[in-house]
C-alpha positions as CSV (number, residue, x, y, z in Angstrom):
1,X,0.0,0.0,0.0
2,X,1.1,3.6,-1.1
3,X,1.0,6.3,1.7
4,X,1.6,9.7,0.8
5,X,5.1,11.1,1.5
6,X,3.8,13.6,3.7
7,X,3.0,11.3,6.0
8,X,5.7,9.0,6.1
9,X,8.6,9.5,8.4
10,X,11.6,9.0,6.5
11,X,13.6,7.9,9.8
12,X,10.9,5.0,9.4
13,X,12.2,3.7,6.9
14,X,15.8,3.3,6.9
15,X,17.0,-0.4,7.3
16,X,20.2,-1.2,9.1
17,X,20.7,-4.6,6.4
18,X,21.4,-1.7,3.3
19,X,24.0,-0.6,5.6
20,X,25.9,-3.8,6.8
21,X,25.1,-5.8,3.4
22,X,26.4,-2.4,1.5
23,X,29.7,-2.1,4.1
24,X,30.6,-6.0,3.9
25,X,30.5,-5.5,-0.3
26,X,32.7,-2.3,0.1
27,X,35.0,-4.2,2.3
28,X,35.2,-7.5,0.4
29,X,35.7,-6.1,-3.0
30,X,38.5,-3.2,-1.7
31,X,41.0,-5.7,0.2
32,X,40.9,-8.1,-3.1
33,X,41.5,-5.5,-5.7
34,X,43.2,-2.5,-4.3
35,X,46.7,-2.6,-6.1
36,X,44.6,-1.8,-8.9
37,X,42.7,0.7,-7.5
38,X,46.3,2.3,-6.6
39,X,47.8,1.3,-10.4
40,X,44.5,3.5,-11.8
41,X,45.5,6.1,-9.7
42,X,49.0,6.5,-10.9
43,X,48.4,6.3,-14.5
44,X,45.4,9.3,-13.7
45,X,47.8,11.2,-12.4
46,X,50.2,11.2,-14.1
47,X,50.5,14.4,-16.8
48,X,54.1,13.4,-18.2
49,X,55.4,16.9,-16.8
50,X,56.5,15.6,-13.3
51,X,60.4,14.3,-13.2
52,X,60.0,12.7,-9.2
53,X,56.7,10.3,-10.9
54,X,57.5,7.0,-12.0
55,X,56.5,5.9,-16.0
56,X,54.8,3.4,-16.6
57,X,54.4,1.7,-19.9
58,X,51.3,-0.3,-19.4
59,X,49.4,-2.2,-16.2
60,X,51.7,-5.1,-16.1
61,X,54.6,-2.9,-16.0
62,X,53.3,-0.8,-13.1
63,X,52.2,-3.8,-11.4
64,X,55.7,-5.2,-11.7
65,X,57.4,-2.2,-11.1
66,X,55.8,-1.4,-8.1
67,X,56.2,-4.7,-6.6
68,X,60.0,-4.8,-7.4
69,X,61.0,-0.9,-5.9
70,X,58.2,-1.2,-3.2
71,X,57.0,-4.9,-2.3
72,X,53.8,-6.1,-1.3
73,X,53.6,-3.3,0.8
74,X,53.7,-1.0,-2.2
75,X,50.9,-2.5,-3.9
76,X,48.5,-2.0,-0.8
77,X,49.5,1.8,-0.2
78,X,46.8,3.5,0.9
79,X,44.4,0.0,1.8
80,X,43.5,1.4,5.3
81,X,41.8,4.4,4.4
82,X,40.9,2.9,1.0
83,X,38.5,-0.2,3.0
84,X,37.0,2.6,5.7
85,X,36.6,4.8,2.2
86,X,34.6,1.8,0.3
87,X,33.2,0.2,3.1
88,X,31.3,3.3,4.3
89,X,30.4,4.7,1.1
90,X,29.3,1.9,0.0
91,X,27.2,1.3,3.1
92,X,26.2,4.8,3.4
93,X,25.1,4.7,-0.5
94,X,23.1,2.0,-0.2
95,X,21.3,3.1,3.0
96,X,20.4,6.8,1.4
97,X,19.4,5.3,-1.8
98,X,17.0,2.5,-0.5
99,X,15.6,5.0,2.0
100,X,15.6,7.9,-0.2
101,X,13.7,5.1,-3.4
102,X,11.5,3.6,-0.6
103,X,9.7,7.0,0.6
104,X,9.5,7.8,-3.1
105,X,7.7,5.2,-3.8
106,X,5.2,6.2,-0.7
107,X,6.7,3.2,1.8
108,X,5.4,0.6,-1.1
109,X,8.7,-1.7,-2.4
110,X,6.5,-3.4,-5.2
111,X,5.8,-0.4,-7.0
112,X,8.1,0.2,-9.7
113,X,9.5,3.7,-10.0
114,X,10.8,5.1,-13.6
115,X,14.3,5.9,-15.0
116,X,14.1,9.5,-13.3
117,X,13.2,8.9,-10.0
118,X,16.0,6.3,-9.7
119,X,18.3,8.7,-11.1
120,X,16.9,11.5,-8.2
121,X,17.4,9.1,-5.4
122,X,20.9,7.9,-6.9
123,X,22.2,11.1,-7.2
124,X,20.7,12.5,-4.0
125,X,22.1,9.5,-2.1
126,X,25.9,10.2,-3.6
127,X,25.8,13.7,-2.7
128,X,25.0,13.3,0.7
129,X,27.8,10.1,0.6
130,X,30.7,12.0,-1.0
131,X,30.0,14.8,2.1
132,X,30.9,12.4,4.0
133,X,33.6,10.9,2.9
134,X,35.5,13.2,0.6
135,X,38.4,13.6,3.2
136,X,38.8,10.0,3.5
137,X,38.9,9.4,-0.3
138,X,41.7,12.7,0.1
139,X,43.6,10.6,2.5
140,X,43.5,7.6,0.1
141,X,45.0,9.4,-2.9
142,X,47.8,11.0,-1.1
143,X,48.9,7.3,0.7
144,X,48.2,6.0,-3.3
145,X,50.9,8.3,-4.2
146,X,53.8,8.1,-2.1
147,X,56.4,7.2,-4.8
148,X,59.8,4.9,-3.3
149,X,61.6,7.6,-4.2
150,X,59.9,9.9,-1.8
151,X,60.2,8.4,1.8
152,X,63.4,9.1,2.7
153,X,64.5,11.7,5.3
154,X,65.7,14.3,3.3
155,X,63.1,14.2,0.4
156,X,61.1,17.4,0.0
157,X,57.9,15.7,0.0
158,X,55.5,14.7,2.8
159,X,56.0,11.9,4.1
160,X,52.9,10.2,5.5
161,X,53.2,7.5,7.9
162,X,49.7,6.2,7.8
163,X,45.9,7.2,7.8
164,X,45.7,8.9,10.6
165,X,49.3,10.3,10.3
166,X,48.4,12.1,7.2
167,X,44.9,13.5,8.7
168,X,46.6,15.4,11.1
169,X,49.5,16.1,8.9
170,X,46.6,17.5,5.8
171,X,44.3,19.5,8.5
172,X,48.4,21.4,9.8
173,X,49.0,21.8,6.5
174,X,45.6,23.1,4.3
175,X,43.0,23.1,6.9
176,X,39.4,21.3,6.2
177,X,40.2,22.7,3.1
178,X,42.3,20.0,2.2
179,X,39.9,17.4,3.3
180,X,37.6,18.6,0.2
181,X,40.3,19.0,-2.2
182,X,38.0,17.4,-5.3
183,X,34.9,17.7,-4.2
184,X,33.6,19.6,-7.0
185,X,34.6,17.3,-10.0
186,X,33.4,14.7,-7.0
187,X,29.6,16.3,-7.5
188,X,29.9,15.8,-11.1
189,X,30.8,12.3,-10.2
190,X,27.8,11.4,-8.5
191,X,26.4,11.0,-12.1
192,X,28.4,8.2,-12.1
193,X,26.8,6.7,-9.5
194,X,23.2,7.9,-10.7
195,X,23.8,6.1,-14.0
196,X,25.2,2.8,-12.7
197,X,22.4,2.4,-10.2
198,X,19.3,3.8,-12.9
199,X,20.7,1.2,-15.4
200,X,20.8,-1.8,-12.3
201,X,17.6,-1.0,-11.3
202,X,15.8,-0.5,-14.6
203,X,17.5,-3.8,-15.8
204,X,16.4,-5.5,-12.7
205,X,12.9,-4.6,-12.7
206,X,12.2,-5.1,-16.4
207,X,13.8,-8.3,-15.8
208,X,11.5,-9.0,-13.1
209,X,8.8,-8.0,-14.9
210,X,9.1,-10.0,-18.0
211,X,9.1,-13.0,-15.9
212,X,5.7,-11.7,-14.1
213,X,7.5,-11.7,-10.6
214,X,7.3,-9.1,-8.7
215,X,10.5,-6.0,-8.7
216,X,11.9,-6.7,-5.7
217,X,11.6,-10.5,-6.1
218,X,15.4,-12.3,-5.1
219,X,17.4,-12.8,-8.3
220,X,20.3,-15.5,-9.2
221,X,24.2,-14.4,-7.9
222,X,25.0,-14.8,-12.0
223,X,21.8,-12.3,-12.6
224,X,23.0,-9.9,-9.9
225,X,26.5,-10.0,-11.3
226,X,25.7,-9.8,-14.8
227,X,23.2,-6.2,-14.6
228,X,26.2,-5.2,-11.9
229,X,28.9,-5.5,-14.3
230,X,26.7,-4.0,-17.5
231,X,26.0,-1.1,-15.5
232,X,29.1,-0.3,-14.5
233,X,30.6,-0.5,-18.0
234,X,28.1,1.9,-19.3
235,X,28.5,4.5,-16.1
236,X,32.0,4.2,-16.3
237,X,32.7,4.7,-20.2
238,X,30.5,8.1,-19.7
239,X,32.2,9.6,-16.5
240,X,35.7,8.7,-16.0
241,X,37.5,11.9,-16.8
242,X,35.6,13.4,-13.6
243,X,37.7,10.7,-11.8
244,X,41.1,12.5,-13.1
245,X,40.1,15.5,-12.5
246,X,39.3,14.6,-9.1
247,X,42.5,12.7,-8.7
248,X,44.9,15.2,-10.1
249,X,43.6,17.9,-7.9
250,X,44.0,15.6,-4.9
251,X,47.7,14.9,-5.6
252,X,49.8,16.8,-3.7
253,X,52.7,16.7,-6.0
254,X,50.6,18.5,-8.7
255,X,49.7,22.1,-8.3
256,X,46.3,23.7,-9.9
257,X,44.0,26.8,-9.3
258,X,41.1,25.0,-9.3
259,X,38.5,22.5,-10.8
260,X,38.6,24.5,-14.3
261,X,42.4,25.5,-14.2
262,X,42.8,21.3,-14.1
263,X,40.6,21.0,-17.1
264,X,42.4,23.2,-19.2
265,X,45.6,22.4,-18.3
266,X,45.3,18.5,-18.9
267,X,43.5,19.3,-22.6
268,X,46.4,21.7,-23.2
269,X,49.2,19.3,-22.2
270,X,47.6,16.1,-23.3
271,X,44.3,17.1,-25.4
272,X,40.9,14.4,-25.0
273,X,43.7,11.0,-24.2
274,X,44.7,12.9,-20.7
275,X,41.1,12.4,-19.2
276,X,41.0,8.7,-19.9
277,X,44.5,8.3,-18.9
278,X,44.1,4.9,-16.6
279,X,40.5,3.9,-17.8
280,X,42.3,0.3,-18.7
281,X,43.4,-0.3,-15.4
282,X,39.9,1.5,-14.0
283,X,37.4,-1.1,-15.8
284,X,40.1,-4.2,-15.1
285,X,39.4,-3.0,-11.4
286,X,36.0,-1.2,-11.4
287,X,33.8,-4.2,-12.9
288,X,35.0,-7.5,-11.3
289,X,35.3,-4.3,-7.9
290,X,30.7,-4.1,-8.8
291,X,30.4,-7.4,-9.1
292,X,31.9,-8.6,-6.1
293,X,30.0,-5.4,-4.1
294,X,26.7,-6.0,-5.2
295,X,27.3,-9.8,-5.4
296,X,28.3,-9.5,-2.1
297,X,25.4,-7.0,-1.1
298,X,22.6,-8.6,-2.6
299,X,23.1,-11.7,-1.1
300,X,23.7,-10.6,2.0
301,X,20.8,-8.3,2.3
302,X,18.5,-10.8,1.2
303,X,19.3,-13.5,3.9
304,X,18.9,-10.6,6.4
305,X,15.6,-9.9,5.2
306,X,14.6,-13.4,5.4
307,X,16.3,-14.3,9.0
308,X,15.5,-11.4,10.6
């Protein structure tokens, strides 16, 4: 039964099992794939201008190269705030967006919603995600980008010796400025998110509804991973050069005026190639990284729902 949204109390309809189903996906799919994660960050950032940054030819070569100058160690630079980053995003995404689609759809899960209004809740959910964790994602790409060559003594660089070494070490330094460094190319990047999730849902539902069941009905892991991976393909061919944007302005080694300053310095330097620079090792990471999240969250939810 629909009530109208007046009289729903949103608080009523937030469900703890979007949260710990969306966290354990976060979690599960960050610890297996991070070095790539940290491979597409270097390639992103990387303008071809910056003597102290290694080159790398290709994703083997980086993923060699790291491991030889930096070890296993090198690979998982940046893990801890990475797995609080994911985990709570992803927990915090999924919570605002089933919340945010449930009182849209007047407290009634069965009824199906259109393109649009998944898009609203979507991008409405990411917004008030990245607000939250923007200065852990910060934290992430500075750890990421610690170079071999940069934690000695007497290099010029900071040095961070952890999360919570380079939190204090960013708020001395920039203020809670520098927790929001990218936050604006991050806004456009909620249209990432928007995208994915319209294009799960919609795929999902007409899915459902072809086979007369109703939306919400439990689907197959190989369904669940199949709509994941389609949808992140699509959402991440359209927005990834808001991701390097967001990553050069969060390196500390690079210096830029702002949002638009980064723009037209990487089509000046490197024209359309700069802001897809790392989109190989991105989608080698970012799809199997969906699968396993909502794989992971899926399942999880649903056996929630039906033990609790």
């Amino acid at each position: 039964r629909t009530v109208p949204r007046k009289k729903l109390n949103l608080l009523s309809l937030v469900k703890y099992e979007h949260l710990v189903a969306g966290i354990s996906g976060g979690v599960t799919s960050t610890l297996i794939l991070h070095p790539l994660d940290l491979i597409k960050i270097r390639f992103a950032v990387n303008d071809g201008r910056q003597a102290t940054i290694p080159q790398y030819r290709n994703l083997s070569s980086a993923f060699t190269t790291i491991f030889r100058q930096e070890g296993l160690r090198g690979l998982y630079k940046g893990v801890t705030p990475n797995v609080w980053g994911s985990g709570s995003a992803w927990g915090f995404y999924f919570l605002f967006y089933n919340t945010i689609k449930t009182w849209i759809q007047g407290g009634n899960t069965h009824m199906a919603l259109g393109p649009t209004m998944h898009m609203v809740a979507a991008a409405e959910a990411g917004i008030l995600t990245l607000a939250m964790t923007n200065p852990i994602w910060v934290v992430k790409t500075r750890l990421c980008l610690q170079y071999s060559n940069e934690l000695s003594p007497n290099s010029e660089s900071t040095n961070y010796r952890g999360m919570v070494d380079a939190l204090k070490k960013i708020y001395r330094a920039e203020g809670v400025r520098g927790f929001y460094r990218g936050f604006v190319p991050g806004i456009f990047g909620v249209s990432h998110g928007a995208l994915q999730f319209m294009t799960y849902e919609e795929m999902k539902n007409r899915y459902n509804q072809y086979r007369r069941l109703p939306i919400d009905q439990k689907l197959t892991t190989t369904e669940y991973l199949t709509f994941a991976a389609i949808s992140k393909l699509i959402a991440a061919a359209a927005t990834y050069p808001y991701q390097v944007i967001r990553a050069r302005l969060q390196d500390h080694h690079l210096h830029y005026e702002g949002t638009w300053d980064c723009i037209k310095q990487t089509w000046r330097f490197e024209k359309w190639r700069g802001f897809y620079k790392g989109l190989g090792p991105n989608l080698t990471r970012v799809v199997p990284a969906t699968m396993i999240t909502f794989g992971t969250y899926e399942n999880l939810y649903h056996y929630m729902r039906e033990n609790k």
